[in-house]
N, C-alpha and C positions, 0 to 999 in steps of 0.2 A: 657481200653475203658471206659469212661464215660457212667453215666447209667442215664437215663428219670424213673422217678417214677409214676406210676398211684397213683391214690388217693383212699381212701374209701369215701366211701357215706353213709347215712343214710342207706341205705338194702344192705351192704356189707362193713364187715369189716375182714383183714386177723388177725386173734385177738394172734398167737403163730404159730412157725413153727420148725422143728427141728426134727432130730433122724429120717430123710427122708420121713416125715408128713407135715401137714400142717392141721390148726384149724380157722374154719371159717364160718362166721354168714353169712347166708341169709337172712336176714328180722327176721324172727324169730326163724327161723333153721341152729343150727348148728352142721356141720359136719366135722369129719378125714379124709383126704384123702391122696394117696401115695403121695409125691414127691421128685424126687432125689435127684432135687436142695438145698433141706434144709437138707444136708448133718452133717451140727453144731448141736448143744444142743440149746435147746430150753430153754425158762425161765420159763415156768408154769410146775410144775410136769406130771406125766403121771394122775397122780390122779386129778389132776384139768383140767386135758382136760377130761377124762371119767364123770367127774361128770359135765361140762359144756355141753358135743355133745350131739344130738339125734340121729347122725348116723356115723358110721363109716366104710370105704371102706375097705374091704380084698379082695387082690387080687389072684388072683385064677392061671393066667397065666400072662404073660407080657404086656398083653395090656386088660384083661378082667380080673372080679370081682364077691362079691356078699357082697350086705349089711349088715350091722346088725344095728339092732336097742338097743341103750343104756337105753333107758326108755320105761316102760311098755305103756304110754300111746302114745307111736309112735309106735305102731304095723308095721309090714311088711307084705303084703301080700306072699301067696305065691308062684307067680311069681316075689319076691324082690322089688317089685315097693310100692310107696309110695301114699298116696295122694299127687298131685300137688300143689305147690302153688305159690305165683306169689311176685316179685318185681319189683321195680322203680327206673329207673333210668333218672332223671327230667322230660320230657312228653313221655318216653316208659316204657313202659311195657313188662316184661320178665317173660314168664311160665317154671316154675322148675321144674324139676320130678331128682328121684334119676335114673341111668342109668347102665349098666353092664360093660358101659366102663369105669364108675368112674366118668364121668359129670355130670353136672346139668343142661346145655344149654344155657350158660355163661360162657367168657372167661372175667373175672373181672380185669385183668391186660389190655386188653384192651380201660380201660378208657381215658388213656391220649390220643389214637388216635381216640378217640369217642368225644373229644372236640376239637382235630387240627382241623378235619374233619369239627364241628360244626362251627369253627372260622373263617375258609376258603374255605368252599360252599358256591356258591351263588344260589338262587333261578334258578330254569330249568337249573341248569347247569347238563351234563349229568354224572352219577354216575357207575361204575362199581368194584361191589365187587366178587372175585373170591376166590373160595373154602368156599362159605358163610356165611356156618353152620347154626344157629338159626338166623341170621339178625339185632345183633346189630349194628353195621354200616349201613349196609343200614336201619335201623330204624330212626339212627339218619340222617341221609344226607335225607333223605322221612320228618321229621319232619321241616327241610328246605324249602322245596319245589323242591327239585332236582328231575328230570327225573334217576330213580334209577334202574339198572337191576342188580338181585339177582342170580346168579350162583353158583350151588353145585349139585353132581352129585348124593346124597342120596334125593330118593323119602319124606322120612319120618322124614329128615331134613328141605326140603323144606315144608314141612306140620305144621311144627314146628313155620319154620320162618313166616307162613304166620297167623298160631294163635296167633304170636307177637305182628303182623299187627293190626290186628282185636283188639285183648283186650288195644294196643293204639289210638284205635278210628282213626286210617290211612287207607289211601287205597292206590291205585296208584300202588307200585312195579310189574316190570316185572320180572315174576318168572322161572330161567330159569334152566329147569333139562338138564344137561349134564356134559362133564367132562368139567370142567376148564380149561385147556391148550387149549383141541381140539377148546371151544367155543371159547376163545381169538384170534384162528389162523385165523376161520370162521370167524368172523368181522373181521380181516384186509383185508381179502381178499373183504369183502363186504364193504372196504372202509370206516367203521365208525371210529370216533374219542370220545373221552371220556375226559372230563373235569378235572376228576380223580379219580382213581383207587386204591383199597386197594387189597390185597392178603394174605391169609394166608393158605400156604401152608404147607402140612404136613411131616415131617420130613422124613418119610417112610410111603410104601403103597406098596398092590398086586392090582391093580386094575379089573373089571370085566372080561377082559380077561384074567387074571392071570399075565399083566403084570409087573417089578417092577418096584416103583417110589423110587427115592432118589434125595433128593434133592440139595444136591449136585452136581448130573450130570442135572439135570433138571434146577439148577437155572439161566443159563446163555440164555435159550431159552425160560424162563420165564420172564427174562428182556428185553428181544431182543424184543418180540411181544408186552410188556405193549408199548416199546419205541415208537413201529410202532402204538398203539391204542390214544397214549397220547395226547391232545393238544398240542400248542406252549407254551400254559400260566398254564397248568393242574400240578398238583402232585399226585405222585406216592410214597405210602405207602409199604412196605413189611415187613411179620415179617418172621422170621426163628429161627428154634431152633434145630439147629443139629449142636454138639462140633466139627463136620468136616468140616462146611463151614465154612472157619474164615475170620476176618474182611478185611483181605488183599485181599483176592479172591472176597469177597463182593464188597469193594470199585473198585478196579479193575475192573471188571464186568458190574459195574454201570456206571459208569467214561467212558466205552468204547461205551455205547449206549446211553449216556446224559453228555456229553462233556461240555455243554452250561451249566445245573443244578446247583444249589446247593443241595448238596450231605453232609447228616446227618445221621452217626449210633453211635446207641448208645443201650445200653443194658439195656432192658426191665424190671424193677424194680418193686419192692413192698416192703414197710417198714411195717410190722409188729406191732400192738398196741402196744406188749411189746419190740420192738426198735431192731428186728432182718431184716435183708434186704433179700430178697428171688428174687433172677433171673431167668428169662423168656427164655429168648433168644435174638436174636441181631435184631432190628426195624430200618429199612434204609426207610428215608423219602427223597422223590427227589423235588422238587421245585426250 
């Protein structure tokens, strides 16, 4: 599979990765975090990532953590949380706090769909991003001038995204607490169309009634509905990142509810200052 690479920017760069870590600047902080994908050897010592980070992620259980702090003068409080601080990315702004899930409230591999998006909105065309999170996408399609409505089913996500909002001097987004799926079904039935649509869905999940999600079984009724919300002229984004959905099931999938599209995957990349390449998961663009 061919891979799409996002790029660093000035307030984010992936600067070493390896030994199932990863080493990486926020503006002015930086930190260790798990990841599986960097499976290889990295090229800066262990002693040159500890003497670069200010924080580093240890994980506690498989999907939760608690921080440590590498220099005396980035204390941690403690409830592990950090002072906040914010970076840019061209006229948005994104508030970072350290997390217990290991986030910081930025998916930084997401930049290369944060400029298709930019390239390919037009002003008041209608925008629909599902499974939200903090609202980079919808920051940037709102920075447009797009009619944008913001969907994620966490209260304190949505509170998140919406002090995005604010500290980029924006207004406008429609904020919408629910779950994801359910709310895509509700507007087809309510007849709306969408000019174009991002998704990022989570690989697994219990959701609030204890139900389970995988995605897997879920992706093909998650295309089905974008199909039914889409425009004639609109595209449809999707990332995914579970080594079970593979690209044939993907393509196939797509192909069956956008026959007419063109249809683009490709695996979601990041090159590393010191020239290691670190994989995301598979990004299917419909247009």
């Amino acid at each position: 599979m061919k891979r799409i690479f996002s790029e660093h920017w000035a307030d984010y760069e992936l600067m070493d990765a390896g030994n199932n870590k990863k080493l990486e600047r926020w503006g002015s902080i930086i930190t260790i975090r798990p990841d599986r994908n960097a499976y290889f050897t990295p090229v800066l010592s262990l002693k040159e990532w500890l003497q670069k980070a200010h924080y580093e992620f240890l994980e506690t259980t498989t999907n939760t953590g608690v921080w440590k702090s590498l220099k005396k003068e980035f204390p941690l409080s403690d409830n592990q949380e950090a002072a906040s601080w914010q970076i840019n990315y061209k006229d948005c702004v994104f508030n970072l706090k350290l997390t217990k899930f290991k986030h910081l409230g930025i998916f930084p591999e997401q930049q290369s769909n944060w400029d298709f998006i930019k390239t390919n909105i037009k002003k008041e065309s209608k925008f629909l991003n599902l499974f939200a999170y903090t609202g980079g996408a919808s920051l940037i399609a709102n920075s447009i001038g797009a009619d944008v409505y913001h969907c994620d089913s966490v209260k304190q996500v949505i509170s998140w995204a919406k002090l995005n909002m604010e500290s980029s001097s924006q207004n406008g987004i429609h904020w919408v607490l629910d779950d994801a799926l359910k709310f895509a079904t509700k507007e087809v039935k309510r007849e709306k169309k969408y000019d174009a649509i991002i998704m990022d869905p989570p690989a697994f999940g219990i959701g609030a009634k204890k139900e389970r999600w995988k995605i897997e079984t879920k992706f093909p009724e998650l295309v089905k509905v974008a199909s039914q919300l889409l425009s004639e002229k609109g595209f449809l984004i999707i990332n995914t990142y579970s080594p079970k959905l593979k690209e044939e099931v993907i393509r196939s999938t797509v192909q069956n509810y956008f026959p007419k599209k063109n249809i683009e995957i490709k695996k979601l990349s990041l090159k590393t200052t010191t020239g290691k390449i670190l994989e995301y998961g598979e990004l299917t663009r419909v247009y």
